[in-house]
N, C-alpha and C positions, 0 to 999 in steps of 0.2 A: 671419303676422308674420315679418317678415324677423329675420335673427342680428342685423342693428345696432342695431334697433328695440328687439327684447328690452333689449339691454347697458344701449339710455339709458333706457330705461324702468326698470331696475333702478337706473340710478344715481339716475334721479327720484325713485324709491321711498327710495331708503337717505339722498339728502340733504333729502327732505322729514321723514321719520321724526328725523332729525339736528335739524331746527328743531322739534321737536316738544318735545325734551327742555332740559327747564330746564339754564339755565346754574349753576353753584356755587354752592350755597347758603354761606356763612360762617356761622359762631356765632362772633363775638370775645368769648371770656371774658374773658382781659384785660385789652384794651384797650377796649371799646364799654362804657362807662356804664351806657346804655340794657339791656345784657344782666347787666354785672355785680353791679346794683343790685338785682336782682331775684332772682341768685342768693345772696345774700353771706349767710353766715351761718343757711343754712337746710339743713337734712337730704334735701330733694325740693324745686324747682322748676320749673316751666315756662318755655321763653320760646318766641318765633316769631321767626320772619324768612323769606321768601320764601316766603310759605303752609305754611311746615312746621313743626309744633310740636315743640321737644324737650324732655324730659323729664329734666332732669340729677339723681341720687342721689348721694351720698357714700355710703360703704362705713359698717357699724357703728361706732358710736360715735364717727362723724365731722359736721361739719359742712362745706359747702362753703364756698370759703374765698379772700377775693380781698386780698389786701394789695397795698404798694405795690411789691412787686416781683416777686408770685408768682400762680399761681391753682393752687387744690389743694384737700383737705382739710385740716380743722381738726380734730384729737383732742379732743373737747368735757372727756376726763377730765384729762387735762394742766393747764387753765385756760388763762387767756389767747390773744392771738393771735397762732400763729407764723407765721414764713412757711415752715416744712417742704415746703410743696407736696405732693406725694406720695410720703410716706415706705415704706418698705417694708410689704407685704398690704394697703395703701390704694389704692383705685381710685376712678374713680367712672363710675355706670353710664349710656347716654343711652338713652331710650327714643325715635323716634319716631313721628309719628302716621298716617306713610304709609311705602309702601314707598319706600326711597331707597339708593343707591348712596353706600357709606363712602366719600370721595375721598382727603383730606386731613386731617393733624394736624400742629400745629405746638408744640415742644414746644422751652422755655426751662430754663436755672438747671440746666444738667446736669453733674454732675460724674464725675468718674472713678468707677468705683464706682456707677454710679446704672445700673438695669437694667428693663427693660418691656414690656409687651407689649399688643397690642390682641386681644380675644376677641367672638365674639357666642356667645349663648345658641342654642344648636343644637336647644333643645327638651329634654335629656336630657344636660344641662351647659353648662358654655364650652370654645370651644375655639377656639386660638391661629387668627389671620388676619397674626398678621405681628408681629416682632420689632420694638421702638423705637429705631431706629438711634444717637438722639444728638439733641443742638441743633437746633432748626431742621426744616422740613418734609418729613414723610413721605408717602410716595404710598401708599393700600390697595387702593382697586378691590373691595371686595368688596358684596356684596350683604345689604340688610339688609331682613328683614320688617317691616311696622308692630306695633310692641306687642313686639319683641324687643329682648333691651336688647342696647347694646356696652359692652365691660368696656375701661376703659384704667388699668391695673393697673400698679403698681408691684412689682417682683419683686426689688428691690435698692438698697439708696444705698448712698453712699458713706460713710458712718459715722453707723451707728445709733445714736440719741437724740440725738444731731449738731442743732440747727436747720440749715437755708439746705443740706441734703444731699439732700433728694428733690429731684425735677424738677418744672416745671413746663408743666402742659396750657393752654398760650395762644389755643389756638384749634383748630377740626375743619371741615371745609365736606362736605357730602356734594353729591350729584344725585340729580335725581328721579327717578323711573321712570315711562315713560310708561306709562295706562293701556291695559289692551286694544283699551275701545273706541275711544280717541284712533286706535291704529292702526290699527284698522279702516276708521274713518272716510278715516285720509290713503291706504288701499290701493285705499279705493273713490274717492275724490278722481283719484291720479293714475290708474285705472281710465277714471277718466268723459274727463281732458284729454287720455288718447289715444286714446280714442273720438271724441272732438270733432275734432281735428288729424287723422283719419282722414276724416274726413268732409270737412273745408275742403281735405285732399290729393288727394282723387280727383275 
């Protein structure tokens, strides 16, 4: 096999493996109905979207918590329903049900004062994947197992027992991860169509 054969053959390899991998999954907590309905007011829910279930938690003695201007927990001991979003030691945890690549968080209602962090469960703790910049979308890239959680944790507002002071989590999108054998299969794929285009060349 000649050097220029390998290079395209490697590029066929790397951009078939590329259509292999789903494109962003989204969770709109805040905004999608569809998802928020189904969280609102509950300690643990489920929702899907793009074949990926996730698993959303609020932290102790919280409920998840979707008002008209925030998505966060709810302090069930407080009463009523604020819109705090994510006051300080309030997180809430996602579980999913395959392995998927964290991409994106989009994070609303941030004030001076207001401090976060994204963690996954490392087996033997959490530990930080990346500081929450501020308003608006964050990039992660990190890797998540199925059945480990991610922690998006509040570490700070802007004045505690304050309503309208924590931040809120408006949204997260991960990617899938392709399976083994998916890749196997596209290595024996492009395998077989330079075999083929070998044969029609000679």
């Amino acid at each position: 096999m000649k050097r220029g054969e390998i290079a395209r053959l490697c590029v066929a390899c790397t951009w078939m493996v590329g259509i292999a991998r789903a494109g962003l999954v989204g969770f709109d907590l805040y905004g999608d109905p569809a998802v928020y309905s189904v969280l609102d007011n509950q300690a643990s829910a489920t929702v899907t979207n793009g074949g990926i279930a996730a698993t959303l938690s609020a932290s102790p003695n919280g409920v998840l918590n979707r008002t008209t201007e925030t998505f966060g927990v709810n302090d069930v001991t407080t009463g009523g329903d604020d819109s705090d979003a994510l006051d300080k030691d309030e997180y809430i945890d996602v579980v999913f049900d395959r392995d998927v690549t964290f991409s994106n968080l989009t994070i609303a209602s941030w004030a001076a004062g207001n401090a976060g962090e994204v963690q996954l469960d490392a087996g033997s703790g959490f530990v930080s994947q990346g500081s929450i910049p501020g308003a608006g979308d964050a990039t992660y890239g990190f890797f998540v197992p199925a059945g480990r959680p991610v922690r998006i944790l509040a570490t700070a507002e802007a004045a505690s027992g304050v309503d309208s002071k924590g931040f809120s989590v408006n949204a997260f999108s991960v990617e899938t991860v392709p399976e083994p054998a998916a890749i196997g299969l596209l290595v024996f794929g492009v395998a077989g169509w330079w075999g083929i285009k070998r044969i029609f060349s000679s």
